[in-house]
N, C-alpha and C positions, 0 to 999 in steps of 0.2 A: 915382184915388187919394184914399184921405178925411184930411182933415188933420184929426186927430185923436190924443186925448192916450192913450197905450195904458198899461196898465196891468198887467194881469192873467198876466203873463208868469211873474216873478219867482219865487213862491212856489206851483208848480202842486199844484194835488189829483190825488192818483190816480184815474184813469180807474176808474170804477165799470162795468163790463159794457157801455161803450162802445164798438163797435165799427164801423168805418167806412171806406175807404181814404182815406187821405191821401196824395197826391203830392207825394213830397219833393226839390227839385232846389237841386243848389248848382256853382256856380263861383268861380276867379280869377279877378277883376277885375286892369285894365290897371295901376291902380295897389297892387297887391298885396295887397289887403282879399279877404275872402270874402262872399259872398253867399251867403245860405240862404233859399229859399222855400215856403213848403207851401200846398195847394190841396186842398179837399174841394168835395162837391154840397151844398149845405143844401138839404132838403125845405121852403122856403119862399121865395114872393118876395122879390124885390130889396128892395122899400122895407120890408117886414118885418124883414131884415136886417139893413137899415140902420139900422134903429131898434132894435136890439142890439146893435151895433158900435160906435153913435156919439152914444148916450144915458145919460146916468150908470143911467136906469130900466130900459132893458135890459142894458148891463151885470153889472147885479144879477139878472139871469136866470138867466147862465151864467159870468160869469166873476171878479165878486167878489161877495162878500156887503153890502160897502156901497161906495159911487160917489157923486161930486158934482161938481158944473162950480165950479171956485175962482174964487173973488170977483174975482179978481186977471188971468183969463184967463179970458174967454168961449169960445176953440176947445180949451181942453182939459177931461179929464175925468181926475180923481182917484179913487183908491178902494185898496180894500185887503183884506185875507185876515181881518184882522180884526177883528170884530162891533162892537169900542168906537173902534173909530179915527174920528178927525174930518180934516177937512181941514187939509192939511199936506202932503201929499207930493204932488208935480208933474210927470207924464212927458207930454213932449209931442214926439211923435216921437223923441227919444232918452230915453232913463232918465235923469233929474236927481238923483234919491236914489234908495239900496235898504238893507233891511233890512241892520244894522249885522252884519256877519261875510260878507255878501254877495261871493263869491268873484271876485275879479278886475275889480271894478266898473270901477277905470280905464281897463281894456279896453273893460267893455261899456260904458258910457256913450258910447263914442263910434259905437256901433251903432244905424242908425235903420231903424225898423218902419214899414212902410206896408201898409195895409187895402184892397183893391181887391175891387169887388164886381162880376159881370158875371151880367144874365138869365142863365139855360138856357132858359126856357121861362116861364109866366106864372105857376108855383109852384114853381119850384125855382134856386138861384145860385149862382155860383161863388165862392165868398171866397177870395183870394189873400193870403196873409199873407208878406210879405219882409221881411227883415233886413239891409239893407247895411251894409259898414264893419266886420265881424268880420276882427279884426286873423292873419294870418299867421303867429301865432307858439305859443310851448307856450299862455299863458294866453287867443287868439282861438281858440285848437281846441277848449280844454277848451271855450268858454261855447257855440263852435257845436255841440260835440257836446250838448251841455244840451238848449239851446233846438232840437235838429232831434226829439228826441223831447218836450221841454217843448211847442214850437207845436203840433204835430200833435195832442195829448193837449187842448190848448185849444180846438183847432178841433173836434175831437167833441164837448166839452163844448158848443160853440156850437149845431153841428150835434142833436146829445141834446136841447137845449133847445127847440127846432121839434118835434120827434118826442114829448117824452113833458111837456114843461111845465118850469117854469123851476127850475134846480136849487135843494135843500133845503137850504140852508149848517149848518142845526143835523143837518141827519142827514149831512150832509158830513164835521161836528165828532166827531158822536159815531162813525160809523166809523174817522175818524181816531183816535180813543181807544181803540179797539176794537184797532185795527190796533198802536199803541203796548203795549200789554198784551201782548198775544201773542208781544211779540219782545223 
């Protein structure tokens, strides 16, 4: 388990011609919470992995376009969807803040991610991504059903970024513009 500040959840980019299988498993927990897990292979070492999981610099590879370690807490990392953002927003194992309209925060705030990396083999790892503490009720369903296709769409994007180099936030931007036009 990496105690690590996550991030990149919130406000997902569409999967660009990523494709990859993600194993998605969820349970009841004893105390009435949900749990949601997803697991892909990354085509790369463990410690490569880890140094994009757990580095504001990898990070910025695949899953925000800017990231930073706040001043204020040396085991998290900050970061955001957006190009001019600075440091200010805080998630360290649970969400602290989210984007203002952010649906059911109450809920999810009280849901904590954890990162688990395991070899396959001397070039390829497991990254297990959990979610405990998704509440049992209308507004815990809605964010599990989010985040069971939100992680999985992250985790290719992690996975993409071993496979073809780190993603291109401005060509990210402008398909996102591309894709608002159209509709």
């Amino acid at each position: 388990m990496l105690r690590l500040a996550l991030i990149a959840l919130l406000l997902l980019v569409p999967a660009a011609g990523v494709a990859q299988n993600v194993t998605v498993t969820d349970r009841h927990e004893a105390d009435g919470t949900l749990t949601l897990s997803h697991e892909i292979i990354v085509p790369a070492p463990r410690d490569a992995v880890y140094a994009a999981v757990a580095t504001p610099e990898g990070w910025r590879t695949w899953a925000t376009p800017v990231s930073w370690v706040p001043a204020d807490d040396a085991d998290a990392i900050e970061g955001s969807y957006n190009p001019a953002a600075r440091p200010g927003r805080l998630l360290v194992f649970r969400t602290v803040r989210a984007p203002q309209g952010f649906p059911h925060f109450d809920v999810y705030q009280r849901v904590t991610i954890f990162i688990e990396l395991e070899s396959v083999d001397a070039t390829h790892t497991r990254v297990r991504l959990t979610g405990t503490g998704y509440a049992d009720n209308e507004a815990g369903r809605l964010l599990f059903g989010f985040f069971r296709n939100g992680n999985r769409i992250s985790l290719e994007h992690l996975r993409q970024r071993f496979v073809s180099g780190p993603l291109d936030w401005a060509a990210v931007r402008a398909a996102e513009a591309r894709e608002r036009l159209t509709h």
